[in-house]
C-alpha positions in Angstrom: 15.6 20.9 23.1 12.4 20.4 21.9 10.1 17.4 23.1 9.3 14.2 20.7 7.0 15.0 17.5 4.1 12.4 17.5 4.6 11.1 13.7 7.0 12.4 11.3 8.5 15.7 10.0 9.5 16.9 6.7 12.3 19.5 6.3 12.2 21.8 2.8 15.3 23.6 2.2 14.1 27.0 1.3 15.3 27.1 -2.7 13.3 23.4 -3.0 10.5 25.7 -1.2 10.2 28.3 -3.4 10.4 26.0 -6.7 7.9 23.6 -5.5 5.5 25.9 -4.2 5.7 27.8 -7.4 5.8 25.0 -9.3 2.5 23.0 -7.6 0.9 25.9 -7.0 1.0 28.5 -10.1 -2.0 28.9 -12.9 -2.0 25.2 -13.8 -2.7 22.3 -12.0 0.7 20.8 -12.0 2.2 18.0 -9.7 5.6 16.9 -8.3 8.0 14.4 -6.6 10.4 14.9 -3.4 12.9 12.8 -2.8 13.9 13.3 0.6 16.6 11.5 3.2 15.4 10.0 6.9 17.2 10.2 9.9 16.0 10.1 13.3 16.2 12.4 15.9 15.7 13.2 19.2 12.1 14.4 18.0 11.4 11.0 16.5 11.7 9.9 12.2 12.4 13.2 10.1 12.3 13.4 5.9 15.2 15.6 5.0 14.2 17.4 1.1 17.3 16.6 -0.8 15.5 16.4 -4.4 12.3 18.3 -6.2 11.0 16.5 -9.4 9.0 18.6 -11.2 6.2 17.0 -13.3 6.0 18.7 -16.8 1.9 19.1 -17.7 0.8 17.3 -20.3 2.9 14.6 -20.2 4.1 13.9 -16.5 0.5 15.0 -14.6 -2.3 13.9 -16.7 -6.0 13.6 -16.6 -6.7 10.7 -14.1 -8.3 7.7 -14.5 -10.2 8.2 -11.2 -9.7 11.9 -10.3 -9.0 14.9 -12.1 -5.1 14.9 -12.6 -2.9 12.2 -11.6 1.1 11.5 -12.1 1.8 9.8 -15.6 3.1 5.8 -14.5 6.1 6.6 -16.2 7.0 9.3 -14.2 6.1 7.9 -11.4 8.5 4.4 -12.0 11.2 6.8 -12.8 11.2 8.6 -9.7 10.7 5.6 -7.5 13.5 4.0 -9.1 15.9 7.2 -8.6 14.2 7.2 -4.8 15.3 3.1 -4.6 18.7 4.1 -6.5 19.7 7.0 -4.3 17.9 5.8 -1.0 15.3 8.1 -0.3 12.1 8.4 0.3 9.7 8.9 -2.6 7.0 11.9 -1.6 4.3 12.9 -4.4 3.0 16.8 -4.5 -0.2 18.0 -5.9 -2.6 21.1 -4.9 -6.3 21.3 -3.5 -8.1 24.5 -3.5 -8.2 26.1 0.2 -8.2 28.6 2.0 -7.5 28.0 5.2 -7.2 24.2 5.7 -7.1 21.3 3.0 -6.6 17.3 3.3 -6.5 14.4 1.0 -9.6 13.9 -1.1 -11.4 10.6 -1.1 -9.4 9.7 -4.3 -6.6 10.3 -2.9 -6.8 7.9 -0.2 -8.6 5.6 -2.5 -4.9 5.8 -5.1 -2.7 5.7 -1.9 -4.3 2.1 -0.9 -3.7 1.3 -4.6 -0.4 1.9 -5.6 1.8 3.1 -2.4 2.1 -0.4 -1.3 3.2 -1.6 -4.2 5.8 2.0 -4.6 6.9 1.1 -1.3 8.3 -2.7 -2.5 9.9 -1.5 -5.6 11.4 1.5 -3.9 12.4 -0.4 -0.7 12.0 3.3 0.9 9.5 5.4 2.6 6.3 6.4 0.3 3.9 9.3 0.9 2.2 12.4 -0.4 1.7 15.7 0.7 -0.6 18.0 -0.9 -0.2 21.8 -0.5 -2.8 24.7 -0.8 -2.6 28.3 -1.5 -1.4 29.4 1.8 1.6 26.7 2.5 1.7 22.8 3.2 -1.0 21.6 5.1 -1.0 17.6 4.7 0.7 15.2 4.3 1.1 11.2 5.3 2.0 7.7 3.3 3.7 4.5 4.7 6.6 2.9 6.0 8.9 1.1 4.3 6.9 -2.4 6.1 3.7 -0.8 4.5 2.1 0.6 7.5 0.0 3.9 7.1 1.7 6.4 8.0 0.6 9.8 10.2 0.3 12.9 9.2 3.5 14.7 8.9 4.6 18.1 10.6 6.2 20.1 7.2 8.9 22.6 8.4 9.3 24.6 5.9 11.0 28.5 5.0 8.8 30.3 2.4 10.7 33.1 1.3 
């Protein structure tokens, strides 16, 4: 058996793989929801990918108010009302450029301070974010469902 993950894990079923990664990370900027199960495990919490939500451009990922694209609010209550519905935790996707390693920008953190507390009560669930680069998923962290900040999360994940 493997030993106890420090933080959380996230599990992508490979067909949610391949149409998020191609989704978040073709020609256009484009974003995303997961809405994923927990359980926990002998390796400590684990999201399970049960959902993709794909943001249409234009009218679900929009030019942000603070950064360069952001979630449209209505998309955003939508899917954290299906995530309080359904019981699952409520994940938000975008891209950075990178090559070889990538994090959450200052406005990222600065939007996740903002509203994840507040996605967190409506949804009664586990909030995050992950945001992927070129090469795979390479961050990702949120809260807990008592609002505490979250670490980053190991991404398991099957690219075809």
């Amino acid at each position: 058996m493997n030993p106890p993950a420090t933080g959380w894990s996230l599990t992508i079923p490979p067909k949610i793989w391949d149409r998020l990664s191609d989704h978040v990370l073709g020609s256009a900027a484009r974003g995303a929801v997961l809405l994923a199960g927990l359980a926990d495990g002998p390796r400590g919490p684990r999201l399970l990918a049960r959902e993709l939500i794909l943001a249409d451009e234009g009218t679900d990922y929009v030019p942000g108010e603070f950064g360069h694209r952001a979630l449209a609010p209505t998309f955003v209550r939508d899917a954290v009302i299906r995530a309080r519905d359904e019981g699952l935790a409520y994940l938000a996707v975008h891209a950075h450029l990178g090559l070889d390693h990538v994090g959450f920008s200052e406005i990222d953190l600065a939007s996740h301070e903002r509203g994840y507390p507040s996605l967190g009560q409506i949804s009664g669930q586990v909030v995050g974010a992950l945001v992927l680069y070129w090469t795979g998923v390479l961050r990702a962290g949120g809260t807990s469902r008592s609002g505490a900040t979250g670490s980053d999360i190991e991404i398991e994940s099957h690219p075809g």
